[in-house]
N, C-alpha and C positions, 0 to 999 in steps of 0.2 A: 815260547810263550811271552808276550808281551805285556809284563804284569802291572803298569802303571795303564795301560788301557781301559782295565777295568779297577780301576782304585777305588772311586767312588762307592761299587757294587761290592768289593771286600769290604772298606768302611762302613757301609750299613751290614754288613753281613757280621764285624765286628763290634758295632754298636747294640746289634739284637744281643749277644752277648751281654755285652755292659747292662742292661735292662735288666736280662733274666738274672745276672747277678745279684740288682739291684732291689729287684723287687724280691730273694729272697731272705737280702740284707735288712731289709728294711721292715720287715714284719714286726707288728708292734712286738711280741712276743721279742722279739733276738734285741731289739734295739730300743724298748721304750716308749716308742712313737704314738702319740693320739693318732685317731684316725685323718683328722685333717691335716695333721700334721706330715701327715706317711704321704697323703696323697699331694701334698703340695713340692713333695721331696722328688717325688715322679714325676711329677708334671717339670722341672726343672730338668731334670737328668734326661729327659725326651726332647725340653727344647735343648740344651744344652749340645745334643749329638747333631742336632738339626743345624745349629752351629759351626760343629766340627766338619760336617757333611759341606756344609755351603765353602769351607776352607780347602778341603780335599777339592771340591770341584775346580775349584778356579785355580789350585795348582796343579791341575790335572789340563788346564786346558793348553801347556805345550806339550803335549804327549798325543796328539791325533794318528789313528792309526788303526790298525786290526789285530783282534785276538782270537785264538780258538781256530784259527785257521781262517777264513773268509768268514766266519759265523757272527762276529761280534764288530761293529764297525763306530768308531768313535770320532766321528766330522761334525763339523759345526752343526749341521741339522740335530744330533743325539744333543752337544753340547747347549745348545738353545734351550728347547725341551728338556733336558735336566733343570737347567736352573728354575723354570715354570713348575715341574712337580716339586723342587724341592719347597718353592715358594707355596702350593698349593698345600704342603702336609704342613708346614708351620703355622698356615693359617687354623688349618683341622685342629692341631695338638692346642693351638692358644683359642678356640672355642670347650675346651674339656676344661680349661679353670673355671666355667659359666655352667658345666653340664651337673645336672643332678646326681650326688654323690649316692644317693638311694637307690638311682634308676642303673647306673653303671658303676655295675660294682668288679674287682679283680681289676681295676685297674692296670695293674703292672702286665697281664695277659693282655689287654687293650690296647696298650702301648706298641709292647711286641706286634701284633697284630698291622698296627698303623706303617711299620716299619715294614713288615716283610709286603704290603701293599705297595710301599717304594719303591723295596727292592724289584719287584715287577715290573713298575712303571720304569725304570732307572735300564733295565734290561731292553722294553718294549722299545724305547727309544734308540737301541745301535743294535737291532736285532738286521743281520743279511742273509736267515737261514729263515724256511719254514717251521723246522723241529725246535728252534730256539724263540721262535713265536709263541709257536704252542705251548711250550714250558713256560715264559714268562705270565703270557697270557693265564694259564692257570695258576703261577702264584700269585698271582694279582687278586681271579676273581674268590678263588677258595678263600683266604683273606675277606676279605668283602664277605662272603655266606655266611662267615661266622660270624662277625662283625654286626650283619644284619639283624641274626637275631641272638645277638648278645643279652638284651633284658629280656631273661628267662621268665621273668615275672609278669611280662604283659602281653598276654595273647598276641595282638598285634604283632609286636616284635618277631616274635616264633612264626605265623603266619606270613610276613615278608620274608625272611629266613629260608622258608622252604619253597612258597613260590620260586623265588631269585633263583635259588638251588635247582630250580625242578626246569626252570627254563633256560639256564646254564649250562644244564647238562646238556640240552635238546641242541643248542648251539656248540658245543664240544664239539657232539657229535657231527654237525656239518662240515666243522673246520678238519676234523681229523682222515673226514670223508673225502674232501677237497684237497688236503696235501696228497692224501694217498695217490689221486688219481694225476694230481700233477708232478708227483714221483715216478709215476709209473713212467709218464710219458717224456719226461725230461733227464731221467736216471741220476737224479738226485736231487737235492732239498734247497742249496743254495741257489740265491738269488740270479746268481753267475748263469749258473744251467737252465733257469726259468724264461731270463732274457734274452739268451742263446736262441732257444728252443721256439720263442714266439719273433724271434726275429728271423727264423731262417727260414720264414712262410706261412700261408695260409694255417689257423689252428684249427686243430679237428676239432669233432665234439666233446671227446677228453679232457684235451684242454681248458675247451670252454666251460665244460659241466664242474670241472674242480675250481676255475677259480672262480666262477659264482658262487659255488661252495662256501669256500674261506670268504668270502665278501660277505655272507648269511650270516656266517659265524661273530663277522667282525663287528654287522648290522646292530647285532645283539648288545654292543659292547656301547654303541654312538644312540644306542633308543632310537634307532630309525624304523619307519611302519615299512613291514608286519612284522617287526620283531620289538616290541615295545611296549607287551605287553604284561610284563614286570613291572614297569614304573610306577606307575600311581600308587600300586600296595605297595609298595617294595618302599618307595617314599614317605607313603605315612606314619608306615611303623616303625620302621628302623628310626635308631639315634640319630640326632637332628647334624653332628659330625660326620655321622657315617655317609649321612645322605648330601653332605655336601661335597665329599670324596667320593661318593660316586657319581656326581651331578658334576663336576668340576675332574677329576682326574681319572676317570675311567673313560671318559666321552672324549676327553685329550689325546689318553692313550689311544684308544681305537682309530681317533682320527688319524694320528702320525704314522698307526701303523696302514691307514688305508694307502696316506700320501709315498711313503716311501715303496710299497707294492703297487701300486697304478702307479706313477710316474716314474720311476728307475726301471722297472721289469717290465709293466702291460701299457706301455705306450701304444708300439703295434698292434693293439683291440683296441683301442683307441674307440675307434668307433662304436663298438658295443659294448663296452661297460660304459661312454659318457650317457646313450640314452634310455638304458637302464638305470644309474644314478639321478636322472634327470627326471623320470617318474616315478621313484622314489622318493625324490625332493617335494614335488609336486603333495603327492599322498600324504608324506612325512608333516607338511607345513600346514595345510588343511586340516587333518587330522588333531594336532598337536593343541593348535589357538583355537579350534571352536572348540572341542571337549574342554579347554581352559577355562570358559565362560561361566560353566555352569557352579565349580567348584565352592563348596563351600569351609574347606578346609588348605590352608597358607600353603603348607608341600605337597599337595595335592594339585595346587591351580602351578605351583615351582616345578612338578614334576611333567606334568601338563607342557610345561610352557621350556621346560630343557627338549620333548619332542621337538616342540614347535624351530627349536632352534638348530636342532640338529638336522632339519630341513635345509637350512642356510647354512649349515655347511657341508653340505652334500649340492648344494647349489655351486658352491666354489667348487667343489671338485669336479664335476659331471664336464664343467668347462673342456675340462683336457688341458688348458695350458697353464705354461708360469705361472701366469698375471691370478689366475686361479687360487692356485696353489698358494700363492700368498697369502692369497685375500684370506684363504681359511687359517692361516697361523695369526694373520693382523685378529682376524672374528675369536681364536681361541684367547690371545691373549684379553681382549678386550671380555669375553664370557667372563675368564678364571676373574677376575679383579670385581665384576658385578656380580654373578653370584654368589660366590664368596663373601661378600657385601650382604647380599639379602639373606642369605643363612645364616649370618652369622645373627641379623638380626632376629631371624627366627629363633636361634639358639638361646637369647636372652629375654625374651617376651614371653612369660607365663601361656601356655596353651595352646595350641594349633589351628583352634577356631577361628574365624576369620574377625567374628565377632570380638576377639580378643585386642583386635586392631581398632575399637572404636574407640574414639577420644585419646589416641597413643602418644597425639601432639602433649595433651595436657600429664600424662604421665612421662613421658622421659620424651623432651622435645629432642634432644641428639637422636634417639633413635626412631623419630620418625621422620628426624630429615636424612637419615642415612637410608633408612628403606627406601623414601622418597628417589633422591636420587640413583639408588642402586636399581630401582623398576624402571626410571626415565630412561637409564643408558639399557636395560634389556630389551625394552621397547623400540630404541632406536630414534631417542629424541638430541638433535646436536645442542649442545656440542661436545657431547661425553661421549667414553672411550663405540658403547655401542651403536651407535649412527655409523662412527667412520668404519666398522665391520660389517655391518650390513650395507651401505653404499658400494664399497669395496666388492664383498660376492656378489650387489646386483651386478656392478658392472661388469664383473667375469660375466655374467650370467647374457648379458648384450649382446659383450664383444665375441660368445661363442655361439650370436645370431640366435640365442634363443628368447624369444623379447616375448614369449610368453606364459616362458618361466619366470622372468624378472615381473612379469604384470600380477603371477599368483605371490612374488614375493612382496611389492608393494602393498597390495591385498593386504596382507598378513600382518603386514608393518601396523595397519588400521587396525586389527581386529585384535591384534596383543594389547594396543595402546587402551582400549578402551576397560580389558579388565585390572587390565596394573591400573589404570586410576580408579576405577570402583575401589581397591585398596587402599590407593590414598586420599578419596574421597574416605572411607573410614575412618583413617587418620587423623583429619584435620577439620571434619562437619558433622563426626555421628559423637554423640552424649559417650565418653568412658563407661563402660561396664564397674567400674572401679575407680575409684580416687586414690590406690596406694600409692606411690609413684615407683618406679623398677630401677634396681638400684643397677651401676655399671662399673665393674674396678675400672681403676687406673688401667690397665695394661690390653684389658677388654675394647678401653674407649681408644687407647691410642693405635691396636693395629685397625681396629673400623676406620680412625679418623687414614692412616696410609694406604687401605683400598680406598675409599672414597676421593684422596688425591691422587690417585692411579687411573680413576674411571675422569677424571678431570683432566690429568696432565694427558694422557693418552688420547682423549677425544681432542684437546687442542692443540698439541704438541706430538702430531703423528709420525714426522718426516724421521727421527731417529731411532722409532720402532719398527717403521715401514723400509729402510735401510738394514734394520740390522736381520728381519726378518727373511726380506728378498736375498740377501748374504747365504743364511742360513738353508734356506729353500732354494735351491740352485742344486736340481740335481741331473 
């Protein structure tokens, strides 16, 4: 056993720990504690690990190798993608010093919770086995089910909670149904024997029938149409944290685990999963931006609008090559930094209404130039981080002669742009509902102020993320 391979995954697995210590340490009862006091003590000991996590990673990273026998695989591809989820759950945990201490309550359970979603993601990322898919995969999403509907006190919440749940299972079940049959047919679960077995000829219908399968499953995880239809509830009612971890880290996860199964294993189908993906994308990006339009609630028109993007990255992938496969790690990184971005200003703006956004300029001008620009780069307006992501998949989408895929992608480019500014047309020319002004701590404003130079540096400073990501995707 190779046990610094998987360090990072002990380290969280050792920090849930610390947590559940802490939160039974710290109960006002044993220790004293006001309640905000307790809760500000969490909140520290959660970034704090998140800390300790990003240290283990980077001295983890001379140790590349395999554990668990061929099942666990730690190469630069895993190594990329960790430092992205780790980056993704710091932003989550530094949105809960803004979240309503009324609406989420048991914090120290919440915490746990954020971390064993990690730990998932952190797995998803060097998984080379079916059966270690499927485990991570459901530490991830169960995680997530409770998470969604953690405020027990507001219908909504409970209501997303169980949908998510009821349409997760329905998705299990495809993926479980898909490995079996590609078990059957390959006589085992790793990667090894999947690639073997599609490279030593023609695939039967076995074959093909289970890895559609597992792709249906995965579908559920990226919000691509027809499995997508979780999102809009599942978004407005869940915590405004929750929904940016699953907007941002679970549409991650699913993508990297599509990229390393289509390209290492199912090259050789090649042909029939790109034009299968490719009208999904189509459906996916149609589907996503006009149902956007109508919305009249903020994670509604965001949840809407992650569909819509998850088109364009099912557009990189359908390509079939490298040049693809990039584009959708350049498209993810540039995603995680913008949405992240817009949640978080969701997370700080009293209400969900859309209405809430009128006159936002005059109540807290930072955060309506943050929204601002966090909707320019989702839209895809240069020279921030998402144009150079969505340029990037059109072109995959050309260069694999599909130019009219790339035409419904341009489409779309139009039809997103115009509801993200109906938003900040709210922002900056409809009367405030309100004259309070919304207050922002220090620590709330500085990490918005380093996504927002993220979505900047990355849209005009590409060539060092487009290098280190082509690096990393090389399989």
């Amino acid at each position: 056993m190779n046990w610094p391979v998987v360090a990072i995954e002990l380290a969280v697995c050792g920090w849930i720990a610390v947590l559940l210590a802490g939160d039974a340490l710290l109960t006002p009862r044993f220790a004293g504690l006001e309640r905000g006091k307790r809760q500000r003590r969490l909140w520290s000991l959660a970034m704090l690990g998140i800390g300790v996590l990003a240290w283990v990673l980077g001295w983890q990273s001379r140790w590349l190798g395999q554990a668990f026998g061929p099942m666990f695989l730690f190469d630069g591809f895993a190594f990329t993608f960790k430092w992205l989820f780790l980056i993704t759950t710091a932003v989550v945990i530094a949105m809960m010093r803004q979240a309503n201490p009324l609406a989420i309550t048991h914090l120290g359970e919440f915490y746990l919770l954020i971390f064993s979603a990690l730990l998932g993601m952190l797995v998803l990322a060097s998984i080379n086995d079916l059966l270690l898919l499927f485990i991570a995969l459901e530490l991830l999403t169960f995680s997530l089910y409770v998470m969604a509907a953690y405020v027990k006190t507001d219908p909504r919440s409970i209501e997303a909670g169980m949908k998510y749940l009821i349409m997760g299972s329905v998705s299990s079940g495809f993926l479980v149904y898909g490995i079996s049959l590609l078990y059957g047919a390959a006589g085992g679960t790793g990667f090894e024997a999947l690639r073997a077995l599609l490279a030593s000829g023609p695939a039967g219908p076995n074959v093909l029938a289970g890895l559609f399968l597992v792709l249906a499953g995965l579908g559920f995880k990226v919000a691509a149409v027809p499995f997508h239809l979780w999102v809009p509830d599942v978004y407005e009612g869940a915590p405004t944290p929750v929904v940016a971890l699953l907007s941002v880290g679970s549409k991650m996860a699913g993508m990297i685990v599509l990229l390393r199964l289509l390209y290492s294993v199912a090259l050789p189908v090649a042909a029939v999963w790109t034009a299968v993906l490719a009208a999904l994308s189509a459906a996916t990006l149609l589907y996503g931006n006009l149902a956007a339009i109508p919305q009249t609630n903020v994670k509604r028109l965001l949840g809407y609008s992650s569909i819509g993007h998850a088109g364009y990255l099912l557009m990189g992938l359908c390509s079939g090559l490298l040049s693809g496969a990039q584009a959708v790690g350049f498209y993810l990184l540039a995603y995680l930094v913008s949405t992240l971005a817009a949640f978080f200003v969701v997370m700080i703006v009293p209400g969900d209404s859309l209405e809430e956004y009128n006159g936002l300029s005059h109540r807290s001008p930072f955060l309506a130039a943050a929204m601002f620009v966090a909707l320019l780069s989702l839209a895809g307006v240069p020279p921030l981080a998402g144009f150079v992501g969505k340029l990037l998949v059109l072109l995959s989408a050309v260069e694999s002669h599909r130019l009219w895929l790339a035409a419904i992608g341009g489409l779309n480019v139009a039809i997103s742009l115009y509801y993200y500014l109906c938003v900040v047309r709210r922002m900056y020319l409809l009367k405030p509902a309100s004259s309070k002004p919304i207050a922002v701590d220090g620590i709330s404003r500085a990490v918005l102020f380093l996504l927002l130079l993220g979505i900047v540096i990355i849209g005009t400073v590409q060539e060092p993320f487009l290098r280190l990501l082509s690096s990393a995707i090389a399989f």
